[in-house]
N, C-alpha and C positions, 0 to 999 in steps of 0.2 A: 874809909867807908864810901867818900862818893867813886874814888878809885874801883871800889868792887863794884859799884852800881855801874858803873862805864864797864866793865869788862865780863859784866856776868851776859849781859844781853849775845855778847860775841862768843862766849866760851859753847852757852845755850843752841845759837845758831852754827856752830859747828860741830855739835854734838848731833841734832837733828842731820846734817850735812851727810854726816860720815855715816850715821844710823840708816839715811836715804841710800846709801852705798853698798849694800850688801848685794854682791853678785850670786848668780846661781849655778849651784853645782855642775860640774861637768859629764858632759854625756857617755857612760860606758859602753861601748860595745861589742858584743857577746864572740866569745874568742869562735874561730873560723876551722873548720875540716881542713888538715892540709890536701894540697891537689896532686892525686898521682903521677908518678912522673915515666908513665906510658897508658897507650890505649889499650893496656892488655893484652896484643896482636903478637904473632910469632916474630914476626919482624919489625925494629923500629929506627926509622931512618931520621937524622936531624933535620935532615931539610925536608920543607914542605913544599907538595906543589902548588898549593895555594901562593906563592909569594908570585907565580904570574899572575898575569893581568886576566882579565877574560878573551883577549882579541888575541892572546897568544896559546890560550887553554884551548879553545874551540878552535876547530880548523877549517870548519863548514861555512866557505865564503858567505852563501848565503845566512847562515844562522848571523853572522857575525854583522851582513848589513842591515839585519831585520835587529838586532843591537843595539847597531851606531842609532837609527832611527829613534829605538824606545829613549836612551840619552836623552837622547835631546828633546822628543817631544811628551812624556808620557806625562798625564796631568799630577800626577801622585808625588811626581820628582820635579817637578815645578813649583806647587805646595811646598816641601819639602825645602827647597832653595829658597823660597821667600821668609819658610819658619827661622833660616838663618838670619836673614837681616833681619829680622825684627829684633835674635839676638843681640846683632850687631849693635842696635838701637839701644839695647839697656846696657850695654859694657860701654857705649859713650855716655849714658846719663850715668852711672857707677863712678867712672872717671869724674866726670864734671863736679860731682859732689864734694870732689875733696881740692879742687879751687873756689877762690872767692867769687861772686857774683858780682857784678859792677853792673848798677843800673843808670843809665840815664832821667835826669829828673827835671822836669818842667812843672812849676806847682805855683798856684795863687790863689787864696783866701782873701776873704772880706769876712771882718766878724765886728757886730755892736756886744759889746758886752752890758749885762746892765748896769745901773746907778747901783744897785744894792749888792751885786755879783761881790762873792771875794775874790775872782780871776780876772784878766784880764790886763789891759794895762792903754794909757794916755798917751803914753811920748815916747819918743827915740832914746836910745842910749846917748844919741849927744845933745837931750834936752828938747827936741823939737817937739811941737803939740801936734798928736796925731787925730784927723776928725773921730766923726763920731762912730760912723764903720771906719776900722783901721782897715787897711790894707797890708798885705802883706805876698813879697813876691822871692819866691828862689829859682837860681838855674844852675844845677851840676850834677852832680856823681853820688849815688850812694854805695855803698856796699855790705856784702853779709858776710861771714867768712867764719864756717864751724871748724876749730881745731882739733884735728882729728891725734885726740891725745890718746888712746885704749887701742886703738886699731880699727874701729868699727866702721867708717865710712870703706877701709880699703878690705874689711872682710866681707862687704860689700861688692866691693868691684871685683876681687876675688868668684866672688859667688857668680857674679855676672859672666864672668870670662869663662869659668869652668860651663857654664848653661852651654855657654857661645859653641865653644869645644862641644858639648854632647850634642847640642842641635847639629852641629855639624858631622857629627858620628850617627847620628839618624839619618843626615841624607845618603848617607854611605850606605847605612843600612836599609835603605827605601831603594838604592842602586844595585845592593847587592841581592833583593828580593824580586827585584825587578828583573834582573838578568837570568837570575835562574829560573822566574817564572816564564819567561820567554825562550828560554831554553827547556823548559819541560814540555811545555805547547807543542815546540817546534818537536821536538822526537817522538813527544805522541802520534803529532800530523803524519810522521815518517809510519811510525806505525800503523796507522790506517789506511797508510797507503799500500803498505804490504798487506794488510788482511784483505783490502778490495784488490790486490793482484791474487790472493791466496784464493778468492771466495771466485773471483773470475776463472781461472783456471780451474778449480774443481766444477763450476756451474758445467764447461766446458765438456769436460770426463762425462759429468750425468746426466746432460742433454746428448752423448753418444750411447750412455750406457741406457737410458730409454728409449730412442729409438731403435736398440735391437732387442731389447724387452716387449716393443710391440710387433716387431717382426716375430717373434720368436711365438708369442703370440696367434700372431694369422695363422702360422703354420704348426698349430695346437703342443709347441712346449712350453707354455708358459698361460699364466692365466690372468686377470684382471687385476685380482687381488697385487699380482707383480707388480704390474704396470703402476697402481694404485701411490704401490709402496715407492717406486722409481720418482714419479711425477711427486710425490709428496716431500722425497729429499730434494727434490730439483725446486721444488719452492721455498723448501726452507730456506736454504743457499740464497736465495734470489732474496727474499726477506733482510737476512745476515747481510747483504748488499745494501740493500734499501737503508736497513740501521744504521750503516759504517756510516755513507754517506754524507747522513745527518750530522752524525757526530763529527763527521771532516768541515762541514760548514760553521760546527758552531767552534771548534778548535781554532779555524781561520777568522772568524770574527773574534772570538776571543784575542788570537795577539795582536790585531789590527786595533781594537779598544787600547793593548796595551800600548800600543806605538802610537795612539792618539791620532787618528784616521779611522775614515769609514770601511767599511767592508768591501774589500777587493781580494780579488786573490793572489795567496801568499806564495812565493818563488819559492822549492824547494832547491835542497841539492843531490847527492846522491842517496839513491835507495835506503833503507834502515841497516839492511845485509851489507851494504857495503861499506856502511861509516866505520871507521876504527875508534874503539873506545881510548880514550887519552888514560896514561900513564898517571897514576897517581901516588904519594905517597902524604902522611899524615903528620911527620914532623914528631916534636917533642909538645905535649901537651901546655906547657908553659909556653912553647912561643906561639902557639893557636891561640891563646887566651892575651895576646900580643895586638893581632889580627883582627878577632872580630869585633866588628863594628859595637855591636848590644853588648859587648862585654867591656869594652873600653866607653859608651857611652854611661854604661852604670856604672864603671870607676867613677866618670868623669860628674855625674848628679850626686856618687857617695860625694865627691869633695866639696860639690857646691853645698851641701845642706848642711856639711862642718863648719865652712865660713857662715852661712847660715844660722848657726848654731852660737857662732864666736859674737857675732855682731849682737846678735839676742842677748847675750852674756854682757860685753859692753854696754849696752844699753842702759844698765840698769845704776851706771857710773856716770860722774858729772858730766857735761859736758858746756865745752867753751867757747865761745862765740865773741868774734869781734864784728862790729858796723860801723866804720867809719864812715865819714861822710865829706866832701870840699865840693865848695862852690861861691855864688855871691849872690847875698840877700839883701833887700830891699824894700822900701814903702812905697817906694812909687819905681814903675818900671823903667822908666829915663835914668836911674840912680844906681842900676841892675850893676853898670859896668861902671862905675866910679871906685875902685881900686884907690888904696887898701881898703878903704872906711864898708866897701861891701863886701869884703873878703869874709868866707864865713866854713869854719874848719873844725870837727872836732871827734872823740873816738871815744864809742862804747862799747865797753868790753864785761860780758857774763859770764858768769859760770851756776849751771840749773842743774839739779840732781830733783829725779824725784822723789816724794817723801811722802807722803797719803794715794791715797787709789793707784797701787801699782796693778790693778787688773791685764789693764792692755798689755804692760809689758811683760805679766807673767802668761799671760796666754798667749803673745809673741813667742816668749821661749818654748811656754812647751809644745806650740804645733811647730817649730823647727828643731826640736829634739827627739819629736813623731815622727818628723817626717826624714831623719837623719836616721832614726833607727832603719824607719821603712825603705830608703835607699842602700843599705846596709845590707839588709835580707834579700834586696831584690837585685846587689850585687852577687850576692852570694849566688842567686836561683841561677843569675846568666850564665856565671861559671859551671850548676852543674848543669846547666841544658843544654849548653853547648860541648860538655863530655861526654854525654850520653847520647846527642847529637852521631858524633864521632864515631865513637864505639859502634852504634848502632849501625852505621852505615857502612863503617869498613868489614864488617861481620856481615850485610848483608852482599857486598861489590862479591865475596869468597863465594860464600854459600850460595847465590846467584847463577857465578860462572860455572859453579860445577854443574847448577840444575840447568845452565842452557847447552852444557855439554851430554849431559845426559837425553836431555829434550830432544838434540838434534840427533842422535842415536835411535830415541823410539820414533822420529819422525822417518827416518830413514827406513825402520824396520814395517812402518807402516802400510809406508807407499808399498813397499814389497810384498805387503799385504794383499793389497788393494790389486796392484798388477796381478796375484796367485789366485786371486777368488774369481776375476774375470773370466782367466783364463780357464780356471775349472767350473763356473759357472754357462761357459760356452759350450763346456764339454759333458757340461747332467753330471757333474759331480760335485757341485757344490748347492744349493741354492739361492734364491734372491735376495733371502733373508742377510745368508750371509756377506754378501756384495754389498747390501744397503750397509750393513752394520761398520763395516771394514771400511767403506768411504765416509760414513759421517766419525769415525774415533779416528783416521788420517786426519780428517781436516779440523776436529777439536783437534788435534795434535798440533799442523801445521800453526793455527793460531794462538795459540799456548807459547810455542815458540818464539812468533811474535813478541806476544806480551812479555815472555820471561829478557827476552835483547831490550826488548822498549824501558825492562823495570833495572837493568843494567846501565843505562846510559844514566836514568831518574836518581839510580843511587848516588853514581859519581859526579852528577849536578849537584845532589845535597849533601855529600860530602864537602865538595868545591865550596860550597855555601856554608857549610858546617865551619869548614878550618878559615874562612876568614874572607875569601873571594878574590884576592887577590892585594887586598889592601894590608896597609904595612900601620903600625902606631901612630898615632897622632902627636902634634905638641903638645910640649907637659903644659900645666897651669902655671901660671907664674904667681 
């Protein structure tokens, strides 16, 4: 009988133990769309031109130093580089947790206990009367040391390294947003430069074609209402000038913001007509999804929120803790170093599972199994926006080249237009109507033209951007 009484108290306290121990279920996640394995496209080539750089994609000296500049100065990618280290800063405190802590310890009390107290104490261990405040002095080392028995400290550091990884796939991806926003700038700028060559030259034509509209005039073939209609395209043109203009100033402030400078103006290089469009091709969709930055950094937040997920899990298991401690105590500080007699050594070792109010840790788990789902789905989104990304844009690079092959056909047939209604408008067989009408659908033409080269170059930046920028997979997680 008192045998049972000694061992019910233990058998009790381990039942509780093992009851506080109940782990929670694990997190399912909902099975995935396989990824097709082409972009749909007539032709599909394994290699992508995404695996260049950008400084070998672009060929436009200039584009490529207005580049190098954003690099290095733009404020977004500076940010960006700092969100790493601060990474960096929790994958060392992650690490650190699963070594012991050794503190340095310098400590002194004075305590009077009272006459009726039941604590406290009179004398030394070797019999000496200690006054009425005791004193008491230590100098050394303690320590804390959680044994990381479930895994949980290093599903931890896990989690932290994987952040480390995707913070660092966002700077990739703030590089690679950045480059193609500086390369869409710059080919717009190209483009309004061509429509103020295209609007100058036609102002050109219809400041001759109305002063012989006011000649023709003096000498009664032609009447006011003509002249009217002439002068009235000759401003609109000069308007359409005026507009471009504007919009060339704020395109040039725009990349000088990008490139983290004030507003100056921006160095072109050649013309829009005479840039060559770069060769592209789109690879195997699998190794696109290789590439891009947002698709490798939500691999890389799906893994964190698993470790995430695991530690939450652990957590709800014992866990074990040793404190050691060495040093030399004393009553009086002159006694501090009198070896052995102040040698003072000794190690506490726990083990705590919780057992009443598991709140904290069950809603620990479930916002990391929320938020495991939600990196899950938001894995998944990356993968299909960057298909459709894809698709999107090699469908448009096609359909594109044909409409600016077409474009430059009715631009061709237009001016011939424009030159036939002149000529029979010199000669009273056409009239002014027709001349005004022929010179303003020439130059929406001309400019259409424009636009449709400028929206050519725009696709094969965001395709470039689509399949990946040029960046290649990161390291795995360890």
């Amino acid at each position: 009988m008192p045998r049972l009484r000694r061992t019910l108290p233990v058998v009790v306290g381990l039942a509780l133990l093992l009851g506080g121990c109940k782990v929670a279920t694990p997190v399912v996640e909902p099975r995935s769309n396989p990824i097709p394995t082409s972009f749909g496209t007539a032709a599909t080539d394994t290699a992508s031109s995404a695996t260049r750089s950008w400084r070998q994609f672009f060929t436009d000296p200039s584009l490529v130093a207005l580049l190098d500049t954003a690099i290095r100065a733009n404020p977004d990618l500076r940010i960006a580089v700092q969100r790493v280290e601060i990474s960096r800063a929790s994958v060392q405190a992650a690490r650190g947790a699963l070594l012991p802590s050794v503190n340095a310890v310098a400590a002194a009390s004075y305590d009077r206990f009272a006459t009726l107290s039941g604590t406290g104490y009179n004398a030394t261990n070797d019999g000496q009367v200690l006054p009425s405040v005791a004193p008491d002095y230590f100098l050394g080392v303690r320590s804390a040391w959680e044994i990381d028995l479930w895994g949980k400290l290093r599903s931890r550091r896990q989690a932290a390294f994987a952040r480390l990884l995707a913070t660092e796939q966002g700077r990739r991806l703030v590089e690679t947003a950045l480059v193609a926003q500086v390369a869409r700038l710059y080919y717009e700028l190209l483009s309004l430069d061509n429509q103020l060559e295209v609007l100058r030259k036609n102002e050109q034509l219809q400041e001759r074609a109305l002063e012989i509209v006011r000649v023709q005039k003096l000498g009664g073939r032609a009447t006011e209402l003509a002249v009217q209609q002439f002068l009235a395209q000759l401003l609109r043109t000069r308007s359409l000038e005026a507009e471009t203009q504007q919009e060339v100033v704020v395109a040039e402030n725009e990349i000088n913001r990008l490139l983290g400078r004030y507003p100056q103006p921006i160095q072109r290089g050649a013309p829009l007509r005479d840039q060559a469009l770069p060769a592209i091709s789109a690879g195997l969709p699998a190794s696109m999804l290789l590439r891009r930055p947002d698709v490798q950094q939500a691999e890389l937040e799906l893994v964190a929120s698993r470790a995430d997920v695991a530690a939450a899990r652990a957590a709800f298991l014992p866990a074990l803790t040793l404190s050691p401690y060495l040093g030399v105590n004393a009553y009086k500080a002159s006694l501090l170093f009198s070896t052995p007699g102040s040698l003072a050594f000794g190690l506490l070792a726990g083990v705590s599972a919780p057992l009443l109010n598991r709140s904290l840790l069950q809603a620990s788990y479930r916002q990391s199994a929320a938020q495991q789902q939600a990196a899950y789905v938001g894995y998944q989104r990356a993968i299909q926006t960057g298909f459709a990304e894809v698709t999107t844009n090699l469908r448009g690079i096609e359909n594109y080249q044909r409409a600016y092959e077409l474009r430059q056909q009715e631009v061709q047939a237009l001016t011939t237009a424009v030159a036939i209604s002149n000529d029979l408008y010199t000669a009273s067989y056409a009239n002014y109507l027709e001349v005004v009408t022929a010179q303003r659908t020439a130059l929406d033409a001309e400019l259409n033209l424009t636009g449709i080269r400028r929206e050519q170059f725009l696709l094969l930046i965001d395709l470039y951007r689509a399949l990946g920028g040029g960046w290649s997979r990161g390291p795995e997680v360890q």
